[in-house]
N, C-alpha and C positions, 0 to 999 in steps of 0.2 A: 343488851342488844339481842333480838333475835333472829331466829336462822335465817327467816326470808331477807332481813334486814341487810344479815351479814352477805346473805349471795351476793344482794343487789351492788352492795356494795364494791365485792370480790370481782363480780362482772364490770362495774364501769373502770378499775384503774387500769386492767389490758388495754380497753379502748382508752381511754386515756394514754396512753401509754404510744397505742400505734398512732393513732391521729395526732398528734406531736412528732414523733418522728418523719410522720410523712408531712407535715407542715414545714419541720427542718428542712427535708431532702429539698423539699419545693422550692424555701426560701433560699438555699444552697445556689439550684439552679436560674432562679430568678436572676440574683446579682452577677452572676457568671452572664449570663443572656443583658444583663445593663452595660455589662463593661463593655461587651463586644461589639454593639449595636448603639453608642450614647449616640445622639442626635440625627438617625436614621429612625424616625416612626412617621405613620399617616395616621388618617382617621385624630385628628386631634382634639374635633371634638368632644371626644371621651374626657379627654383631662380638663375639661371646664366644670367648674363649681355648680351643683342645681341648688343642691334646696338653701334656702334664706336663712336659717337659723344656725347652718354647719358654715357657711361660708363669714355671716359674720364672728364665729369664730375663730377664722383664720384657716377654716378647715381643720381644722385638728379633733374631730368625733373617732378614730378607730377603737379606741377604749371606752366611749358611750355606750349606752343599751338607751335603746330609743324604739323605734317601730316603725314603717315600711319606707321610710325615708333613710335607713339605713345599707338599703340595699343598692344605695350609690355608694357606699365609702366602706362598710363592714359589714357583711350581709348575717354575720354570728349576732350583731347589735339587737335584731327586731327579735328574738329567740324568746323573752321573757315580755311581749308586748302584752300590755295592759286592756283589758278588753277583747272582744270580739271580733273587730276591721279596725281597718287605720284607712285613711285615703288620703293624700298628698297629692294637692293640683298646684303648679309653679310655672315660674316666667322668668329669663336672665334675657336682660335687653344688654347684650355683651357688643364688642367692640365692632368699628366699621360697620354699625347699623345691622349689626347679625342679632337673629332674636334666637331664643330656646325654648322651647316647652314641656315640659317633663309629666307625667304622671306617677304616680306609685302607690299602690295599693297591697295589703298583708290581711290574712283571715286566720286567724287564731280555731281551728275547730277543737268541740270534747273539752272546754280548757285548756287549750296547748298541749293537750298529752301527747298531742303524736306531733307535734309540733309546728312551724308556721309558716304559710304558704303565700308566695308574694309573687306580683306582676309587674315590673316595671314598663317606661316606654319611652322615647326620648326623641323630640325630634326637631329640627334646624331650618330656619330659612337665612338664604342668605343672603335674599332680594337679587335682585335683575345687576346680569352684570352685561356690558354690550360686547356682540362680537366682531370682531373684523378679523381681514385676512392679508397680507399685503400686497399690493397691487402696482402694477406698472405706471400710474397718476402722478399728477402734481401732489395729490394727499401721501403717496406711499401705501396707501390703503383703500379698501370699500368697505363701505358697513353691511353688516350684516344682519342688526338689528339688534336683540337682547338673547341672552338665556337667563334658567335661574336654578342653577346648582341646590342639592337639597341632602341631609341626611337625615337616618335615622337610627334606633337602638330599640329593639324590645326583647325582654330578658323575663324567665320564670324563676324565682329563690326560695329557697326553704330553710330554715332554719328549726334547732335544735336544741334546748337545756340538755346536754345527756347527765348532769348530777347537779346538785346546786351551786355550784360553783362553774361548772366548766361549759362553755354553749360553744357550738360551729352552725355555717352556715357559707350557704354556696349559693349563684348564681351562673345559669347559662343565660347566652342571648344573642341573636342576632344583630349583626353592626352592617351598615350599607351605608355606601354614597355615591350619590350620581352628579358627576360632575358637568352634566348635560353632552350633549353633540357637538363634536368641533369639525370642522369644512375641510377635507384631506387634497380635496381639489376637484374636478369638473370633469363629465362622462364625454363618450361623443355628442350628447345632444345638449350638452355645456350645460346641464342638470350639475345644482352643487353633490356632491358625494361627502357623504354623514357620516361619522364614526361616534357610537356611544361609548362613554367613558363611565364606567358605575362597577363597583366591587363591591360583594357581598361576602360576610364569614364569620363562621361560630368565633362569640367568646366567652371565656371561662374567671369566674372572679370567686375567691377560695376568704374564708376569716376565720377566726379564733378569737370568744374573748374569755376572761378568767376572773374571777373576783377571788382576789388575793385574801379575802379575811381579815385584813389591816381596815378596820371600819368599813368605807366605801370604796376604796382603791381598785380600782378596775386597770387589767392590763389588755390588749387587743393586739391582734395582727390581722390582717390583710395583703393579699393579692389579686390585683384588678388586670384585667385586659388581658389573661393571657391566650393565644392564638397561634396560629400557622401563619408563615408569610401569603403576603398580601401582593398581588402584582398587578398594576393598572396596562402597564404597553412591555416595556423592557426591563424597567427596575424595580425589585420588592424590595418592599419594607412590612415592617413590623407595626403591630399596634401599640398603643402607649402604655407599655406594661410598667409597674409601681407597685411597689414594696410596702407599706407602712407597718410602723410602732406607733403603738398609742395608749399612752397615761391617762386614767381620769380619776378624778375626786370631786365630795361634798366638802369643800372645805370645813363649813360647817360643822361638821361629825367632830373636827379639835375639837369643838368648846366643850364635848364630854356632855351634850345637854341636846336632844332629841327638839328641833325647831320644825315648828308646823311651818309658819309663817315667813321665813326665809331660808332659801339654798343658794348657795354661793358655786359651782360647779368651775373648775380649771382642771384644761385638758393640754398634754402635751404630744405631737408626731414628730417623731423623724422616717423620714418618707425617701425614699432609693429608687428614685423612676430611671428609666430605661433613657429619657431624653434629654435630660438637662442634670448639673450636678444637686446631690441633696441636700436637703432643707428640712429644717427643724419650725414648725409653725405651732404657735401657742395661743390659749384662746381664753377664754371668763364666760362665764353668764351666772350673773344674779338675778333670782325669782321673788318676785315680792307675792306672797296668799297666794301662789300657785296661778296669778292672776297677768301681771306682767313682770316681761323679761328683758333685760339691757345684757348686751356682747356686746364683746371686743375682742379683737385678736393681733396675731403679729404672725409674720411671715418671711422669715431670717434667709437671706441669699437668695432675693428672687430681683430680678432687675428694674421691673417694671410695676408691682407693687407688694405692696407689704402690711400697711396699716388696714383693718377692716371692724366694722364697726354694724351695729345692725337691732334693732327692737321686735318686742313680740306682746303680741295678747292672746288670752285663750279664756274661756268661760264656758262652765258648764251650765248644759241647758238639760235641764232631766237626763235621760240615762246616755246622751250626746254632749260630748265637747267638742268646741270649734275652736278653731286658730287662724291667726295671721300673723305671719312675721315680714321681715322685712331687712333687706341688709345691702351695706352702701362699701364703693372698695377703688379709692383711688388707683387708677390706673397709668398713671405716668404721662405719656406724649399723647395716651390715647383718653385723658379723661378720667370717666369714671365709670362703674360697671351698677347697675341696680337689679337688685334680684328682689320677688314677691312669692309666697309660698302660703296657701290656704290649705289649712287641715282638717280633718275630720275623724272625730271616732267614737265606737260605739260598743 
């Protein structure tokens, strides 16, 4: 080994060293902040599933390394991305006719040496809901026609290999929702009187992944949504802050015999959100010639759904690969959820 070698070396295990600790202290205070606060959060859009190929497996990617699609679930994930850009344009046609749109985009500059720089964006409709007010009538009310409540997310991340083993990665981003104008009641000149309902505030999502050296075995953690409270009129709440652990493997790497032509990939989370109790979600995806991909997953202690299920194609066309995936998720009373995800990179 030589000397430069040995610095290099000498220098990453301090930071190793501090950046774990300060992961602990954080994951420390997360869980303390879930206990306090279980099912007092807003902004819940956050904790809805975007991209297609993490959701059909059950969600469970904190231990994946992937690329700019990672910066919804483990922003340490995109650190080692293949390529130049990544682009991820998506759609979750989620429950009571609410749609999602997502983007997310990573640029690898230098080779990743200085490591990788990502946009996300995220944003909600919730279609027309009508309003009224109550009124002296035979109805009890008068209408007042429609609003249409709206959110968004747009976040910058960066990620980092700091050794070959060890990557982090962080996200900031701005979160808002306007829940439109509600009618507080009528001036002298019986003019309605407006009041806007809409919060805006930074938040902070923190990851670590590690490849354990045991063939493929990747371990990962994650902290999303952390913030300052949130107040719309009298009462604050918190945003949906979540914890995850996350396991992943090529299963394939057992057979002791290097396969071009098939990867078997199983990931497991257990996940410590701030709003509801935790849950351990598990997931598969099998790759046939790097060509198409069949998920599945499971989602242990959730009420309303569980089983998820989901396909994928990707081909490369000269120095560009394309994808589309695709992922279906029974959802209980409410049906079922369909998510679409096209990728790009180069």
């Amino acid at each position: 080994m030589n000397r430069e070698h040995s610095n290099k070396c000498t220098t990453a295990r301090p930071l190793h060293v501090t950046l774990s600790v300060i992961l602990f202290l954080l994951t420390l205070s997360t869980v303390t902040l879930a206990q306090q606060k279980l099912a007092q959060t807003g902004l819940k859009f956050l904790n809805v599933g975007t991209t297609a190929s993490v959701t059909a497996m059950g969600e469970a990617y904190t231990g994946v390394e992937s690329a700019s699609t990672a910066m919804f679930y483990n922003p340490a994930g995109m650190a080692r991305m293949r390529g130049f850009i990544d682009i991820g344009l998506g759609q979750t046609k989620w429950i009571a006719d609410i749609s999602h749109q997502y983007l997310s985009l990573a640029v690898s500059p230098f080779g990743g040496d200085y490591g990788v720089i990502g946009l996300t964006a995220l944003s909600v409709d919730y279609g027309e809901i009508e309003e009224t007010i109550r009124w002296n009538n035979e109805e009890g009310y008068i209408d007042l026609g429609t609003f249409s409540p709206s959110a968004m997310m747009v976040g910058v991340g960066y990620a980092q290999a700091l050794t070959d083993r060890f990557s982090v990665g962080a996200n900031v981003k701005y979160v808002a929702q306007n829940l439109g104008s509600s009618t507080i009641g009528f001036d002298q000149k019986n003019d309605l009187i407006k009041k806007e309902n809409s919060v805006g505030v930074l938040a902070f999502d923190f990851g670590m992944l590690y490849r354990t050296g045991f063939k493929s075995l990747n371990f990962g953690v994650s902290v999303r949504n952390f913030s300052k409270e949130v107040r719309y009129e009298r009462e604050g709440f918190q945003l949906p802050l979540i914890f995850r652990l996350g396991l992943s493997m090529n299963m394939i790497d057992l057979l002791g015999e290097e396969q071009e032509h098939h990867a078997f990939l199983l990931a497991v989370d257990a996940t410590h959100p701030r709003d509801y109790p935790e849950q351990v979600n598990v997931g598969a995806e099998y790759v046939f010639m790097q060509i198409v991909a069949v998920r599945a997953g499971y989602m242990f202690n959730n009420d309303e759904y569980a089983l998820t299920a989901g396909l994928g194609v990707q081909q490369q066309l000269s120095d560009m690969r394309i994808g589309v995936d695709y992922s279906y998720t029974p959802f209980g009373v409410f049906q079922r959820v369909h998510r679409i995800t096209v990728r790009f990179s180069y």
